[in-house]
gemmi code that builds the backbone of each chain (N, CA, C; Angstrom):
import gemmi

chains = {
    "A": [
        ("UNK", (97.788, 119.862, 110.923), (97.973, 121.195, 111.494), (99.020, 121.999, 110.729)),
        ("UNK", (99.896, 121.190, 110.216), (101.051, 121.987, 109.994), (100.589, 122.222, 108.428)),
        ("UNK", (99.823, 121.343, 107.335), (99.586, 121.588, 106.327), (98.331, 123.360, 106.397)),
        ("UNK", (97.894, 123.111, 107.442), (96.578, 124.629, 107.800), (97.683, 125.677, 107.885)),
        ("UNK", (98.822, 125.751, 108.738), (99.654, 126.955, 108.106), (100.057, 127.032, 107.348)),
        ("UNK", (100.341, 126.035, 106.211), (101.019, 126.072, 105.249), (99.817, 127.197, 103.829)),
        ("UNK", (99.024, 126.321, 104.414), (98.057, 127.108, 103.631), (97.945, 128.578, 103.489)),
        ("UNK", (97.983, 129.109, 104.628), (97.588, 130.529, 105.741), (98.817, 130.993, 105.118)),
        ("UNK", (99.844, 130.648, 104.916), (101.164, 131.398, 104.356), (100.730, 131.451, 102.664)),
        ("UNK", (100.471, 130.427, 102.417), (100.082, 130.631, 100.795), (99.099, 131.866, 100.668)),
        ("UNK", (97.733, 131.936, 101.435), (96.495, 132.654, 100.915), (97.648, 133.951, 101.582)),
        ("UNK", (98.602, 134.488, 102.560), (99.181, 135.648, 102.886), (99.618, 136.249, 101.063)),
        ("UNK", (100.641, 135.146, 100.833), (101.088, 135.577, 99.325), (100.650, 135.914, 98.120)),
        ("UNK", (99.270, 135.414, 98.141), (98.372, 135.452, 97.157), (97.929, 136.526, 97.394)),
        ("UNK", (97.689, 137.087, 98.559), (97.326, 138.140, 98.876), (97.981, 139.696, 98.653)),
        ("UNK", (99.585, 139.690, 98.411), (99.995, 140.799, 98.162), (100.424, 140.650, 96.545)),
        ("UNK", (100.699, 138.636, 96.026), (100.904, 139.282, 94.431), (99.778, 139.555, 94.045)),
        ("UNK", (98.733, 139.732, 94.297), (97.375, 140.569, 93.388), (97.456, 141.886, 93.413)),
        ("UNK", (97.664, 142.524, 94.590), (97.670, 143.580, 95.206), (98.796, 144.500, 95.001)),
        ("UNK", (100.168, 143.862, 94.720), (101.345, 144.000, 93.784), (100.998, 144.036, 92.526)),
        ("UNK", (100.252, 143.285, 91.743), (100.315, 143.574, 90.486), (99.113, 144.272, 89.911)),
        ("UNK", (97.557, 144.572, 90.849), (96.875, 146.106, 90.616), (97.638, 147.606, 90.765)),
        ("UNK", (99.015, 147.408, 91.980), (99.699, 148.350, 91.953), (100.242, 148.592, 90.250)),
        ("UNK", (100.518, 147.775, 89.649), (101.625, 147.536, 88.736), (100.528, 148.303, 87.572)),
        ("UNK", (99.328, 147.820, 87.652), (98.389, 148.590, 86.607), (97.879, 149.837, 87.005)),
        ("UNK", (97.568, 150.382, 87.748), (97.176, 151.335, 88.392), (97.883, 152.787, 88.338)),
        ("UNK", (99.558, 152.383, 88.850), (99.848, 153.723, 89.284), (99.918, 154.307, 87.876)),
        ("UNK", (100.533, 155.554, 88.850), (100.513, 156.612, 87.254), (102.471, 156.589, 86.426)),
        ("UNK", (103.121, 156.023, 87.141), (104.769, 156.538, 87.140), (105.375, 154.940, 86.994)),
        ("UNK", (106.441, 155.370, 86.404), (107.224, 153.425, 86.147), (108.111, 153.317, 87.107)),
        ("UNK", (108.106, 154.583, 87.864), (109.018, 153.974, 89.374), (107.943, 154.172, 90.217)),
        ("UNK", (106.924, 154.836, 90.533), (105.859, 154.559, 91.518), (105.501, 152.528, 91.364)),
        ("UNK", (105.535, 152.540, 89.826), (105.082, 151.036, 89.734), (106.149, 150.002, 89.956)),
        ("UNK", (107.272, 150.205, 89.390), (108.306, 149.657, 90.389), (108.236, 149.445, 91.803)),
        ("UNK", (107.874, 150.743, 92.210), (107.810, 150.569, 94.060), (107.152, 149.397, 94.528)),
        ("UNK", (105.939, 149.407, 93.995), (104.936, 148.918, 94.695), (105.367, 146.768, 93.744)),
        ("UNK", (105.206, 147.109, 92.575), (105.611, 145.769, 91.975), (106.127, 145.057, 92.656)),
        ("UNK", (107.685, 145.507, 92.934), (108.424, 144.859, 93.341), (108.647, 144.046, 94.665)),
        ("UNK", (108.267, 145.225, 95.037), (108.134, 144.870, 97.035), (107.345, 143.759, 96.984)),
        ("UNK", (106.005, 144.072, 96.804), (104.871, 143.259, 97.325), (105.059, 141.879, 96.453)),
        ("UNK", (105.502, 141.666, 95.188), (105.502, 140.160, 94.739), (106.515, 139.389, 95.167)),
        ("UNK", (107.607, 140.175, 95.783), (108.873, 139.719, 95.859), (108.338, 138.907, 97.509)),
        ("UNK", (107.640, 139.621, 97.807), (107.367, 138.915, 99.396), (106.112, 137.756, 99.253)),
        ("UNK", (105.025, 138.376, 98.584), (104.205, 137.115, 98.226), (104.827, 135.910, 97.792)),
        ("UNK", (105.894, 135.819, 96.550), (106.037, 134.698, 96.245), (107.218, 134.386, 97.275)),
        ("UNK", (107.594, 134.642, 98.158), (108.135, 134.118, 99.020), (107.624, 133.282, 99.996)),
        ("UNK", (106.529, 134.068, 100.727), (106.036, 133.271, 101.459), (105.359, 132.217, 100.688)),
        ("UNK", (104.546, 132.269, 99.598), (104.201, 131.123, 98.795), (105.247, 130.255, 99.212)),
        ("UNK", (106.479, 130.340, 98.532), (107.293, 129.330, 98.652), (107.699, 128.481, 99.741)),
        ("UNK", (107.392, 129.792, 100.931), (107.416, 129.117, 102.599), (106.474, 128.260, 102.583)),
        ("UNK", (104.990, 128.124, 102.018), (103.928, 127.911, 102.316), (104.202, 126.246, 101.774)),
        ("UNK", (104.985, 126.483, 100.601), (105.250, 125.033, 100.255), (106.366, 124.198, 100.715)),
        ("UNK", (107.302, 124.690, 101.567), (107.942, 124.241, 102.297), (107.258, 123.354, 103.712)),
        ("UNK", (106.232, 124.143, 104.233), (105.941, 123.628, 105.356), (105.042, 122.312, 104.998)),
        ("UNK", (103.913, 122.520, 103.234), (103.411, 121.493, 103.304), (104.369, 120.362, 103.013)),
        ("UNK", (105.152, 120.373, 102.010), (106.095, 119.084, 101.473), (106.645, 118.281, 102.529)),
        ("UNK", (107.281, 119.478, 103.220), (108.364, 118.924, 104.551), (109.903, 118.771, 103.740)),
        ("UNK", (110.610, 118.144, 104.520), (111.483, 117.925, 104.481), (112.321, 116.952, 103.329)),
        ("UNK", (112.280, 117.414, 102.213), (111.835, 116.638, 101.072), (112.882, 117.271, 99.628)),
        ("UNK", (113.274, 116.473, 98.583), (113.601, 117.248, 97.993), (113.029, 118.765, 97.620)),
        ("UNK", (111.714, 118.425, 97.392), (111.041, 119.487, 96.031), (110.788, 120.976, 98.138)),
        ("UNK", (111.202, 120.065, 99.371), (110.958, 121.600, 99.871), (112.598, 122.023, 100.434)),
        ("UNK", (113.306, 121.651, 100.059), (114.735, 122.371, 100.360), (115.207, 123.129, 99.050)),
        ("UNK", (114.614, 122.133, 97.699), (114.927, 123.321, 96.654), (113.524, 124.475, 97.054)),
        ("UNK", (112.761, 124.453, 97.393), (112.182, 125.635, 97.351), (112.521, 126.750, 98.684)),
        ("UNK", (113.091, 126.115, 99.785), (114.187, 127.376, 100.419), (115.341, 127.778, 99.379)),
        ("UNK", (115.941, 126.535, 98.743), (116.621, 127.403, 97.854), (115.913, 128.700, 96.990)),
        ("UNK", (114.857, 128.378, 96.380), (114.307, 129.174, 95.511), (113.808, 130.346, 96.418)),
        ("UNK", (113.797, 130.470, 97.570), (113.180, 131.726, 98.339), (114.249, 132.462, 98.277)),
        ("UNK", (115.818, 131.674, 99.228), (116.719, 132.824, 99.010), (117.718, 133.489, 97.401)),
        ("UNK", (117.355, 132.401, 96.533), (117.512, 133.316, 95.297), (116.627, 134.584, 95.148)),
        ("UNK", (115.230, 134.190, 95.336), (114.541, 135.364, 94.819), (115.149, 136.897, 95.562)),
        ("UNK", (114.960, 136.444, 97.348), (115.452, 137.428, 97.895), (116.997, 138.195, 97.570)),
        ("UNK", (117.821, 137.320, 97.305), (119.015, 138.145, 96.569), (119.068, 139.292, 95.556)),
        ("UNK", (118.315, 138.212, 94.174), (118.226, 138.587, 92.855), (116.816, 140.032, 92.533)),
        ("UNK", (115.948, 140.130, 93.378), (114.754, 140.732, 92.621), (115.188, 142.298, 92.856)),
        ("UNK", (115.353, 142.493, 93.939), (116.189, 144.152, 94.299), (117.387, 144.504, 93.417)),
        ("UNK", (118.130, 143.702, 93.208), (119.088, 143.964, 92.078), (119.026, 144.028, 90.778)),
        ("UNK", (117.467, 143.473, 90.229), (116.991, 143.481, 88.864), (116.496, 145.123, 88.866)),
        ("UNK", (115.716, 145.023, 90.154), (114.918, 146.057, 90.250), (115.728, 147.735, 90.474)),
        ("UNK", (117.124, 147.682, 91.221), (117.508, 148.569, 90.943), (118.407, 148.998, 90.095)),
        ("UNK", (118.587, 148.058, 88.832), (119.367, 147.951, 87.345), (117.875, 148.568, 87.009)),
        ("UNK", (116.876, 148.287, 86.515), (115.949, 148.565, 85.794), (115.559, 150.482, 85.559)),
        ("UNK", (115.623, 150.577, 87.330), (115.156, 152.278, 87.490), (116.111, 153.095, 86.981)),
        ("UNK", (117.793, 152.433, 87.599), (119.002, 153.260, 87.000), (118.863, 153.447, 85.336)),
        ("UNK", (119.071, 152.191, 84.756), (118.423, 152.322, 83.407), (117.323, 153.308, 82.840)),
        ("UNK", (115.996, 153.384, 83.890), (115.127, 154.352, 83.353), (115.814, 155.651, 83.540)),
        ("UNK", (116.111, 156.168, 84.888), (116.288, 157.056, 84.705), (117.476, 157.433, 83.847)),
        ("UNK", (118.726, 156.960, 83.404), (119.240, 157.348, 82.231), (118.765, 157.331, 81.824)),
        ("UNK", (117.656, 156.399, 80.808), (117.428, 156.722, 79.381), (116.393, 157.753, 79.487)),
        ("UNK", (116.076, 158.343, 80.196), (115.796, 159.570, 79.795), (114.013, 159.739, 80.092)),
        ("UNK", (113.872, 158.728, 81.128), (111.860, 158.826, 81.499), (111.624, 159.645, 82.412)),
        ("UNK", (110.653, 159.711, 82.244), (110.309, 161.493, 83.171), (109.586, 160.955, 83.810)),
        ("UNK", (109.697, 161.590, 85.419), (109.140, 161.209, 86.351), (107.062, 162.130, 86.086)),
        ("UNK", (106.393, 161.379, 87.663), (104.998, 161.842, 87.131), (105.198, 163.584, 87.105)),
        ("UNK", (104.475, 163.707, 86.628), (104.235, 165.630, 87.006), (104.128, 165.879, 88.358)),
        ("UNK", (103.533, 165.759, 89.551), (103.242, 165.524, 90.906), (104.699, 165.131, 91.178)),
        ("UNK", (105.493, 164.632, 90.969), (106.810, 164.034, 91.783), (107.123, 165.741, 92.326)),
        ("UNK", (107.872, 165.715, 93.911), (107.955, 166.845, 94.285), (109.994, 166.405, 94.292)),
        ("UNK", (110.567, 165.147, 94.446), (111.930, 165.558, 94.950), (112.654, 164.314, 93.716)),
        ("UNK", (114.282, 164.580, 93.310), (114.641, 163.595, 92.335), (116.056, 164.058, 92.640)),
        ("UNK", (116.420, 163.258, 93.648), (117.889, 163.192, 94.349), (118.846, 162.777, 93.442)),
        ("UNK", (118.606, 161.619, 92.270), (119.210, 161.390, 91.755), (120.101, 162.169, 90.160)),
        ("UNK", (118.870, 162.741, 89.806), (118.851, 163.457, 89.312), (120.259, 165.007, 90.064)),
        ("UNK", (120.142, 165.215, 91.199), (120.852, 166.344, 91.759), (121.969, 165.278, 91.583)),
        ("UNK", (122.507, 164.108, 91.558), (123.850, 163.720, 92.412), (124.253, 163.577, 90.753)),
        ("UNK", (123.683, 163.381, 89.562), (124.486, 163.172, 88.303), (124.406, 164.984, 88.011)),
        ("UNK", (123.994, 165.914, 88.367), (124.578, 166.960, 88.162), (125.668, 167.907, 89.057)),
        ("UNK", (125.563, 166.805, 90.149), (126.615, 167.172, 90.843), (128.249, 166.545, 90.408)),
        ("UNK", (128.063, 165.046, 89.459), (129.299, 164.651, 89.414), (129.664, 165.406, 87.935)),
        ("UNK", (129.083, 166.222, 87.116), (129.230, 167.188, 85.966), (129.507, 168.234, 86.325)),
    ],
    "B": [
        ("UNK", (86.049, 153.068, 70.467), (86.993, 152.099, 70.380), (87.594, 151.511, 71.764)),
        ("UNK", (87.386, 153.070, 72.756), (87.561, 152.490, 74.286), (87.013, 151.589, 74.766)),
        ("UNK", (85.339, 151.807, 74.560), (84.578, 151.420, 75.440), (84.786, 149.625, 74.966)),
        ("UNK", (84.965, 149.814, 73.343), (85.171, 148.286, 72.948), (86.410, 147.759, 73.648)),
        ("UNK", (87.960, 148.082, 73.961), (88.774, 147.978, 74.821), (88.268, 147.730, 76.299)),
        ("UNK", (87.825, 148.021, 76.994), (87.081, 147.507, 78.261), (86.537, 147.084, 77.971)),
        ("UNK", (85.843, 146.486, 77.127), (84.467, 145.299, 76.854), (85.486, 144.152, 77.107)),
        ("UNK", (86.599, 144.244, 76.211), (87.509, 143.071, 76.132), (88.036, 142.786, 77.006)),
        ("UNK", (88.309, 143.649, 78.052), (89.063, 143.641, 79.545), (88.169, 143.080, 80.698)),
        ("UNK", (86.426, 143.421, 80.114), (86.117, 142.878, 81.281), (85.624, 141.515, 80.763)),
        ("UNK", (85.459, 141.477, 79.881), (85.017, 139.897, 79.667), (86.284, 138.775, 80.018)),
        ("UNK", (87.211, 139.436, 79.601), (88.760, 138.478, 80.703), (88.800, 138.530, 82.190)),
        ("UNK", (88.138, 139.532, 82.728), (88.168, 139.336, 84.177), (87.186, 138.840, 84.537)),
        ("UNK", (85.492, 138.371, 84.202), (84.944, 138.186, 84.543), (84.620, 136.676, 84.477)),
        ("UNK", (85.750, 136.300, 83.218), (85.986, 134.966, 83.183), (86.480, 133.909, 84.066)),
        ("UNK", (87.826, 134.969, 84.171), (88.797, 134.508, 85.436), (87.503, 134.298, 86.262)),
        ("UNK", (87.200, 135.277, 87.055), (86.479, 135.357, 88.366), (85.284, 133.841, 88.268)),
        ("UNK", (84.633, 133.737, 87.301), (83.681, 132.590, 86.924), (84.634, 131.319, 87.677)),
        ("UNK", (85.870, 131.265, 86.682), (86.940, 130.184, 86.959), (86.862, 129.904, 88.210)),
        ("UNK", (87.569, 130.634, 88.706), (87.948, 130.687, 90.255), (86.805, 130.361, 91.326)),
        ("UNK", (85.107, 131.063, 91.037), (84.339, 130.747, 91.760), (84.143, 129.222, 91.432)),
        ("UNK", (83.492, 128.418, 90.679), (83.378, 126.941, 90.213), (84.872, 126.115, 90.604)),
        ("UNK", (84.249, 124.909, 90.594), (85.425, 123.904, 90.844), (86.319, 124.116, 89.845)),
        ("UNK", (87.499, 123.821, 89.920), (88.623, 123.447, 88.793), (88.466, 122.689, 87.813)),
        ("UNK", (89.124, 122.722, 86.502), (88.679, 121.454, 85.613), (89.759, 120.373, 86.172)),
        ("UNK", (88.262, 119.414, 85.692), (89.326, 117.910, 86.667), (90.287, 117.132, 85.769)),
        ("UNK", (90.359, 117.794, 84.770), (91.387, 116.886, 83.601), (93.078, 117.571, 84.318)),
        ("UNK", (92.908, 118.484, 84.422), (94.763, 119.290, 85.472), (94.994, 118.965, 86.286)),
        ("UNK", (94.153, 118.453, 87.501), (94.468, 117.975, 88.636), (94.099, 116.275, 89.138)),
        ("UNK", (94.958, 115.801, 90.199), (94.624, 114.556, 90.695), (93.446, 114.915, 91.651)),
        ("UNK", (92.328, 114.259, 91.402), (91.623, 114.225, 92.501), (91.302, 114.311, 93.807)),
        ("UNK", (92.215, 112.792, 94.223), (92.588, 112.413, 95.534), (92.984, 112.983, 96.450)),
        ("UNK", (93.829, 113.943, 95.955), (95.224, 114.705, 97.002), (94.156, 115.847, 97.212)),
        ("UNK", (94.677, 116.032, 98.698), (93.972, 116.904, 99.525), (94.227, 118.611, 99.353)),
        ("UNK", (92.891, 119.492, 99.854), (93.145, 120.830, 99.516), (92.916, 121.011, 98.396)),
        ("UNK", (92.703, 120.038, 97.250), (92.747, 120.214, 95.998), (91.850, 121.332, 95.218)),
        ("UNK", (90.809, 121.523, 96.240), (89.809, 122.749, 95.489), (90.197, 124.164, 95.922)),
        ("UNK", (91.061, 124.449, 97.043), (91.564, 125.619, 97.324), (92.876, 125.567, 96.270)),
        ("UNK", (93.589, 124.556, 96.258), (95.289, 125.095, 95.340), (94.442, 125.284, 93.706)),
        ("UNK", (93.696, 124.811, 93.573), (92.935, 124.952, 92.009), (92.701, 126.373, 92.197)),
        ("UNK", (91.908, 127.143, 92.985), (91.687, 128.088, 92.800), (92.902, 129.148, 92.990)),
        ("UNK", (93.893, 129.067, 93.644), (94.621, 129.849, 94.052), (95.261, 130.150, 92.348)),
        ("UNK", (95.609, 128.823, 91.400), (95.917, 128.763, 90.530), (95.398, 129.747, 89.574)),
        ("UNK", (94.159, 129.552, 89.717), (93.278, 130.599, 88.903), (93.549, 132.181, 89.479)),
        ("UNK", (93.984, 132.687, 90.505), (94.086, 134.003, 90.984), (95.357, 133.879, 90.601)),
        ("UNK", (96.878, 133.222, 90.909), (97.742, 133.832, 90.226), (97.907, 133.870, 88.468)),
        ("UNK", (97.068, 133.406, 88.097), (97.034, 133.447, 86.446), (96.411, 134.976, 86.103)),
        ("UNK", (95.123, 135.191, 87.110), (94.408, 136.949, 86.985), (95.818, 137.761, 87.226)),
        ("UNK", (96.790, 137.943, 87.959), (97.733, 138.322, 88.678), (98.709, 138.719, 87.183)),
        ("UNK", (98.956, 137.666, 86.867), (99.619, 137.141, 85.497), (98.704, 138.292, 84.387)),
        ("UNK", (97.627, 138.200, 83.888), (97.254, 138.785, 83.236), (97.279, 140.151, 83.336)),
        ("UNK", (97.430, 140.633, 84.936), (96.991, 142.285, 84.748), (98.567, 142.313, 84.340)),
        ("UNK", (99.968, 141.727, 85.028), (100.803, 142.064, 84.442), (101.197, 142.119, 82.451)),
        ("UNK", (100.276, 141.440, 82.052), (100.757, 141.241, 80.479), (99.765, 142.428, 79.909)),
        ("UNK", (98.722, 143.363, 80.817), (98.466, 144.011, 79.880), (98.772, 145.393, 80.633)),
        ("UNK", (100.138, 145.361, 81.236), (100.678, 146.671, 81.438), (101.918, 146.227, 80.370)),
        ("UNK", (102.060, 144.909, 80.083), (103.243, 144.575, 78.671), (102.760, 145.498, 77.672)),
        ("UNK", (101.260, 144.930, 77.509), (100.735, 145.959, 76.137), (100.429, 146.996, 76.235)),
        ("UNK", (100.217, 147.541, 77.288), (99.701, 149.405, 77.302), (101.251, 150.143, 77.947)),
        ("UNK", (102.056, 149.117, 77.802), (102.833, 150.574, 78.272), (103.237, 151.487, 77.857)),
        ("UNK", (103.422, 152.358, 78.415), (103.642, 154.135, 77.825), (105.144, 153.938, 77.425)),
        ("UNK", (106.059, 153.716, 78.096), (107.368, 153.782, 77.444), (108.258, 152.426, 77.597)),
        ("UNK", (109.281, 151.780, 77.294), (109.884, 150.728, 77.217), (110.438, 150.353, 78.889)),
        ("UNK", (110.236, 151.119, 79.518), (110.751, 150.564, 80.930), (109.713, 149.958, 81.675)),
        ("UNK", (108.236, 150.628, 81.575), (107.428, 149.803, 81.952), (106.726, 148.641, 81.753)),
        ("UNK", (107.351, 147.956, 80.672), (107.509, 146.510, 80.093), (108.475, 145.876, 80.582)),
        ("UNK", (109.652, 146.218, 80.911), (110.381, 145.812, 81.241), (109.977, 145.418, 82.860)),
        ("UNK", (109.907, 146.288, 83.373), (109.346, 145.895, 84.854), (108.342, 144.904, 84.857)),
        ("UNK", (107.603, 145.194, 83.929), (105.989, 144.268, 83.923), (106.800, 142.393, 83.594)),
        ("UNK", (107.642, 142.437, 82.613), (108.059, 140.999, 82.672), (108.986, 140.617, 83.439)),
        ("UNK", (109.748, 141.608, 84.018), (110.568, 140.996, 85.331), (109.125, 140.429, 86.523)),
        ("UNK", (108.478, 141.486, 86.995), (107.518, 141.283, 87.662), (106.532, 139.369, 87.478)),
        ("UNK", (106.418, 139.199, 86.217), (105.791, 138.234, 85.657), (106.558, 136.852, 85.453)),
        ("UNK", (107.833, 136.901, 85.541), (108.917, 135.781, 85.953), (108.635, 136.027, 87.528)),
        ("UNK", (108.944, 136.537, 87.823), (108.342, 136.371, 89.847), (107.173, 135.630, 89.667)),
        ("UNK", (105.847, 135.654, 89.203), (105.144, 135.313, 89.638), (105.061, 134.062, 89.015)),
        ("UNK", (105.468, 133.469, 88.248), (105.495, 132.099, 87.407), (105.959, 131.499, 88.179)),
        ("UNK", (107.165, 132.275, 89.296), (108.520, 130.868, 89.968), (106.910, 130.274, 91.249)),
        ("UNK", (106.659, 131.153, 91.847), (104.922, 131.049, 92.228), (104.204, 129.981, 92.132)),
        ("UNK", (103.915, 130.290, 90.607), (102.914, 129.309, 90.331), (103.678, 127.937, 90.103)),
        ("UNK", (104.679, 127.507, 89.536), (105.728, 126.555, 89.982), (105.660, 125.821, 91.492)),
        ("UNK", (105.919, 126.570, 92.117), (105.485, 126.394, 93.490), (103.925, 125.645, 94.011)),
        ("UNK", (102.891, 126.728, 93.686), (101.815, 125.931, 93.776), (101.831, 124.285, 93.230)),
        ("UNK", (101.940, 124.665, 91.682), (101.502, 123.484, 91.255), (102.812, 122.029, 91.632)),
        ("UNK", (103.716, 122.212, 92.255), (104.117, 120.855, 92.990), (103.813, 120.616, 94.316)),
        ("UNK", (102.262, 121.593, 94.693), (101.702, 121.218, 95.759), (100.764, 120.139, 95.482)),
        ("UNK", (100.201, 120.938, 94.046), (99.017, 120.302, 93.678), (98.862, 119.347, 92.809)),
        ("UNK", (100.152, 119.079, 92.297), (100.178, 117.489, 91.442), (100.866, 116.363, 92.007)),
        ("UNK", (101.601, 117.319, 92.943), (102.566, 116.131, 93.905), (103.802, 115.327, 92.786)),
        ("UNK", (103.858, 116.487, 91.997), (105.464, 115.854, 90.774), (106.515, 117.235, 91.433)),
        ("UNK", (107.600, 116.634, 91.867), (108.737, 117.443, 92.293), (109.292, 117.971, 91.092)),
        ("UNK", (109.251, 117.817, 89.638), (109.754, 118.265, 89.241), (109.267, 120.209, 89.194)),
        ("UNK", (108.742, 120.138, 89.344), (107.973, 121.634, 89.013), (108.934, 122.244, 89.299)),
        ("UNK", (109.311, 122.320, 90.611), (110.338, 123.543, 91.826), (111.138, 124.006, 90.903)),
        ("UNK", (111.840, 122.535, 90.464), (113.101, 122.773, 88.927), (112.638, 123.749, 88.175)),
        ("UNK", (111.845, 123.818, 87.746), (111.470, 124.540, 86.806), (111.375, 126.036, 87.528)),
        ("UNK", (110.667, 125.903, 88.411), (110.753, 127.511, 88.993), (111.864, 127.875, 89.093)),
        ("UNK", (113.254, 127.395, 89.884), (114.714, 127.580, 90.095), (115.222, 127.996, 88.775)),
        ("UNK", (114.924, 127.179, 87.568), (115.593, 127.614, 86.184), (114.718, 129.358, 85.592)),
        ("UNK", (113.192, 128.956, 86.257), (112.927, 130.538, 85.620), (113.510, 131.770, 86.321)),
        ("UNK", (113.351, 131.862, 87.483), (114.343, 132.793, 88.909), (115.250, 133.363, 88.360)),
        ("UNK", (116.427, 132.378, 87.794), (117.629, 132.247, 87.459), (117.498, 133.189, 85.833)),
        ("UNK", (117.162, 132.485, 84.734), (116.910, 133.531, 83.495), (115.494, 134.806, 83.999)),
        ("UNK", (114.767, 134.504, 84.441), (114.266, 135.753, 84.753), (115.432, 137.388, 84.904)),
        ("UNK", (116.368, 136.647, 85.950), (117.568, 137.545, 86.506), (118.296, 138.381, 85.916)),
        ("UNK", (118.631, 136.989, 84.710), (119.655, 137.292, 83.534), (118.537, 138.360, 82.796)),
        ("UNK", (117.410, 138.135, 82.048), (117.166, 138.451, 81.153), (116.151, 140.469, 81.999)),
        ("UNK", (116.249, 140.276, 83.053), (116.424, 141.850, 83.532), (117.494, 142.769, 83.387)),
        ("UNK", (118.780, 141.991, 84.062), (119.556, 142.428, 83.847), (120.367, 143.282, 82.327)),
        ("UNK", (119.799, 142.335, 81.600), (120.471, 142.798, 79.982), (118.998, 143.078, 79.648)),
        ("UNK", (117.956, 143.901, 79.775), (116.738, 144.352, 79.477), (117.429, 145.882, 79.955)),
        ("UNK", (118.274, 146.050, 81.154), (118.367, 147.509, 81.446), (119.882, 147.933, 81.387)),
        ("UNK", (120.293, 146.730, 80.755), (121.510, 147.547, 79.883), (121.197, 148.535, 78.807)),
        ("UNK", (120.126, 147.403, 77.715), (119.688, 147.397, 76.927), (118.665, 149.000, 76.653)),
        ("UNK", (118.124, 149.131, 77.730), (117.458, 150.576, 78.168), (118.721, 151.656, 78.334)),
        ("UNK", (119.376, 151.682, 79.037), (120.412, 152.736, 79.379), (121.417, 152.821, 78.035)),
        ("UNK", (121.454, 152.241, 77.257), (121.384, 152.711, 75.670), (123.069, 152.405, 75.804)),
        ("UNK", (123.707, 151.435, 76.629), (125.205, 151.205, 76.077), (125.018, 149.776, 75.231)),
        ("UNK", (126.541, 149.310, 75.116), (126.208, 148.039, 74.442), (126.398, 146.927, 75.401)),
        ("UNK", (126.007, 145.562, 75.247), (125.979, 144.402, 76.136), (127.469, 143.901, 77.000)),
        ("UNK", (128.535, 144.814, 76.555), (130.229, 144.402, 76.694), (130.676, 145.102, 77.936)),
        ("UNK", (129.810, 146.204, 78.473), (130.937, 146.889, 79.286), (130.179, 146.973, 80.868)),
    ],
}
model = gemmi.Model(1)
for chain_id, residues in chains.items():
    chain = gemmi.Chain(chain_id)
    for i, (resn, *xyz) in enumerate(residues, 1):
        res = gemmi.Residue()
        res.name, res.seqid = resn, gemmi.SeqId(i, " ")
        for name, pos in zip(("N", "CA", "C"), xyz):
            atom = gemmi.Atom()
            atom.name, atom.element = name, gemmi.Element(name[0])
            atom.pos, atom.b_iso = gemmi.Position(*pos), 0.0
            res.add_atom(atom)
        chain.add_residue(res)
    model.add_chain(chain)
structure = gemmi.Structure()
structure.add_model(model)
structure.setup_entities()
């Protein structure tokens, strides 16, 4: 029983990194694709990792993989919001359609 | 030259998809151990997963959206790590996911230094 949820958590994860990473090809913008990238794999391979927790059990290879869940959850938002700061300094232009760029107002506000 | 570019794109997806429908090859996996024809396949969908990310590596329009695309693509490896010490039943795998997590991190991090155009020191 407990290996059938384990499963059901895996096919959940599998389910948004695909769906995360058609976002990733798809959109039109490298922070629209950020958006969507990030979120959705960061949670798929999480629950993956839940998924292998519940089958292993209580075991080495499933306490390092709670370890490995709450690294990811720390680390991927902080890659991810080094990456955009970076874009937007170096100088990438948002899509044509973007209607608002706050950030943009707050570095001409500290000039 | 396009249409030859999608020829090439779909004959990689349609491969995958072949993969994934048919059993797994039985030389990668143990037999015995249970579930074995669902974690085979799952294997095969995060590898499609894997691929659309490596060819936003190669089409991207400017250097940040590579950058995202291989941060994105260390996520999904720690993943497949995961799976496959379901599906071989060797603990070492996890290790291996924990060590990619970890330089994945690093190697974002100094990817958008590296973008924001200072040097690696400050």
């Amino acid at each position: 029983m407990i290996n059938i949820i384990g499963l059901i958590f895996i096919s959940i994860g599998l389910t948004f990194d695909v769906l995360g990473c058609l976002g990733l090809v798809r959109l039109p913008d490298v922070y629209c694709r950020l958006q969507a990238a990030t979120k959705c794999v960061t949670l798929g391979t999480c629950s993956i990792l839940f998924g292998t927790f519940l089958i292993v059990g209580f075991t080495a290879a499933g306490i390092k993989s709670l370890l490995c869940i709450i690294f990811v959850i720390l680390t991927a938002p902080v890659a991810a919001h080094a990456i955009a700061r970076g874009a937007h300094r170096a100088g990438v232009k948002l899509w044509k359609d973007s209607i608002v760029d706050k950030y943009a107002e707050d570095k001409e506000g500290e000039a | 030259m396009k249409v030859f570019r999608w020829f090439i794109g779909m004959i990689f997806l349609v491969g995958i998809v072949i993969l994934i429908v048919i059993r797994p090859l039985p030389f990668l996996f143990y037999p015995d151990l249970p579930y074995i024809g669902f974690l085979g396949r799952v294997l095969y969908i995060i590898i499609l997963a894997c691929i659309l990310c490596l060819y936003r590596v190669w089409r991207g329009p400017t250097g940040a959206d590579r950058i995202v695309a291989v941060d994105i693509l260390g996520i999904l490896i720690v993943g497949l790590c995961a799976v496959l010490t379901i599906s071989t039943g060797r603990s070492w795998y996890i290790d291996i996911g924990i060590a990619w997590a970890l330089q994945s991190f690093i190697c974002a991090l100094a990817l958008s230094k590296y973008l924001e155009g200072k040097g690696f020191d400050d």
